[in-house]
C-alpha positions in Angstrom: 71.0 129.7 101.6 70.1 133.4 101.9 70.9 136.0 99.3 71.9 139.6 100.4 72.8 142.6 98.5 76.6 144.4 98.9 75.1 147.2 100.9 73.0 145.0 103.3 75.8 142.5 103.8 78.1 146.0 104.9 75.6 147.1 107.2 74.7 144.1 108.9 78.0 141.9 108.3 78.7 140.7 112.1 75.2 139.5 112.1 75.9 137.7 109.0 78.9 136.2 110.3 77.3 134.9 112.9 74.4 132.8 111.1 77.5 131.8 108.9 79.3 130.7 112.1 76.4 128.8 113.0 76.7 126.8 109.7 74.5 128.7 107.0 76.3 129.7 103.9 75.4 133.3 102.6 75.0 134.9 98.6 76.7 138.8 98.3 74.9 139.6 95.0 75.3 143.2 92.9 72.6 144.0 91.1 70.9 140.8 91.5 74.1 138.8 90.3 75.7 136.4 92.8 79.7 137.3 93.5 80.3 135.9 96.6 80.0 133.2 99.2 80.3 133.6 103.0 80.4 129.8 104.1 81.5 128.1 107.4 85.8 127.2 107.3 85.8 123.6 107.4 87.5 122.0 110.3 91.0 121.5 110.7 92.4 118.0 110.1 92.8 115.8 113.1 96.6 115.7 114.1 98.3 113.1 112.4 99.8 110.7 114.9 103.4 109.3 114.3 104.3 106.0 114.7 101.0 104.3 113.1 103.0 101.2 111.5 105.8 100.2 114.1 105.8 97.0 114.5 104.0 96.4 110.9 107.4 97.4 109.0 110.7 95.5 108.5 113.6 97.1 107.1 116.3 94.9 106.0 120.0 95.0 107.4 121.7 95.6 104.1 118.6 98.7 102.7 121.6 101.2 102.5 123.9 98.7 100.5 124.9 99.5 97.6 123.4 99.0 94.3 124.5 95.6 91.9 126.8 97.7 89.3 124.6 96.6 86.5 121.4 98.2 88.3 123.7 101.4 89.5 124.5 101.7 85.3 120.8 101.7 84.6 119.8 104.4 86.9 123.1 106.4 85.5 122.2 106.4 82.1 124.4 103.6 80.6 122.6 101.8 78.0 124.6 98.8 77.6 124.8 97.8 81.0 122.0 96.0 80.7 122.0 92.1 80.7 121.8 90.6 77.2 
């Protein structure tokens, strides 16, 4: 990792760019104190590809179907809907 000052990395910062394109991560210090980082983007994600689990995956006839009322009051709220 190379360490430049503010005015070196102004005057040369294409060149810098490009060692920093070629994968080498660079220091902007002022004064002598590090405050920056150039360093490479990382690569985008691969495209996610739809359609990984078919075939894998059953969904039942009735998944849509109401809820039993004594589940439905639980998810309202109601206390004593609950079995004894």
């Amino acid at each position: 990792m190379k360490a430049v000052n503010i005015h070196e990395a102004k005057t040369h910062l294409s060149r810098l760019l490009k060692r920093v394109g070629r994968g080498e991560e660079i220091v902007i210090s002022k004064a002598g104190t590090p405050v920056a980082r150039l360093v490479p983007l990382a690569s985008p994600p691969a495209p996610r590809t739809l359609g990984g689990f078919e075939g894998q995956v059953k969904v039942g006839g009735d998944f849509d179907a109401p809820l039993p009322r004594e589940l439905q009051a639980l998810f309202d709220g109601e206390d004593d809907a609950a079995p004894a």
